[in-house]
N, C-alpha and C positions, 0 to 999 in steps of 0.2 A: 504494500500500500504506500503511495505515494505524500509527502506533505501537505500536495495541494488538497486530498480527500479524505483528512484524518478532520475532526471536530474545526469549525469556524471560530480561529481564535478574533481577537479583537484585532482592528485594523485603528491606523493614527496615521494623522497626517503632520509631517511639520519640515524644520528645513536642517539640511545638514551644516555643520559645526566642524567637526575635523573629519580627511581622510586618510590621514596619516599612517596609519595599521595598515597592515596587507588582507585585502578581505573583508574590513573592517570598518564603518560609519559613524560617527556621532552623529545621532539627530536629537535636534529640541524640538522639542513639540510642548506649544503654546496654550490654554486655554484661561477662560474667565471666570471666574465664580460669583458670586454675591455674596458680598457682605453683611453677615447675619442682623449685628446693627444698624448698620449705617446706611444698607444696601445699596451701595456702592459698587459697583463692576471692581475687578481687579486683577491681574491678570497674575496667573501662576506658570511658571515651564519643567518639567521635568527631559530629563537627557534621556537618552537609551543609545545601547551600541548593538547595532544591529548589523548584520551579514551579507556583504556586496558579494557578492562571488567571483563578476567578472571587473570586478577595479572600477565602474561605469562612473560613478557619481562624483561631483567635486563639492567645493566649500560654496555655499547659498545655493545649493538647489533643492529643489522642493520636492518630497519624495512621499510613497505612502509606503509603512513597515507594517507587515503582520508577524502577529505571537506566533511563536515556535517554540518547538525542544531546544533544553540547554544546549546551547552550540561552544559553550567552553562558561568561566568562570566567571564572566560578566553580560554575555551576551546570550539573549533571549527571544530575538528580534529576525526577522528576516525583511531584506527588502523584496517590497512587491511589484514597485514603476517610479519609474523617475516622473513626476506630474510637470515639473517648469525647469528647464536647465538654466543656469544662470545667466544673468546678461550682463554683459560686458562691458 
C-alpha cells in the first residue's frame, strides 16, 4: 500500500523558510486565532520540516505539506505541490 492511500492525514499550506538539508524543507505555516478577551485577530506560525525528495522547492515558495510517517527525528511532513514559486 502506497502513502498516497493509507488514512487522509491533514494537509497545511504555508511558505518555505530554509532548504538547506538534503531532502529537506522548512515550512511556516501561518494562521489566526481570536483573542479570547479582547477578540482581536492575531496571528500565530508554527514550522514543520517536511520531505522534498526531488530538491524542487527554494526559500519563499508557497507549498502545501501532508502528515506522514516518521520520516527521521524531526520530520513528519511530506511535500505535496509547490502552489506559487517565488518571484524574483
Amino acid at each position: 500500500m502506497s502513502e498516497q492511500t493509507r488514512g487522509a492525514g491533514r494537509v497545511l499550506k504555508g511558505i518555505v523558510t530554509s532548504d538547506k538539508a538534503d531532502k529537506t524543507i522548512t515550512v511556516e505555516v501561518t494562521r489566526t486565532v481570536r483573542h479570547k478577551r479582547y477578540n482581536k485577530f492575531i496571528k500565530r506560525r508554527a514550522r514543520y520540516h517536511a520531505h522534498d525528495d526531488k530538491n524542487e522547492c527554494e526559500i519563499g515558495d508557497t507549498v502545501t505539506i501532508v502528515e506522514s510517517r516518521p520520516l527521521s527525528a524531526t520530520k513528519r511532513w511530506r511535500l505535496q505541490k509547490i502552489v506559487e514559486k517565488r518571484r524574483l
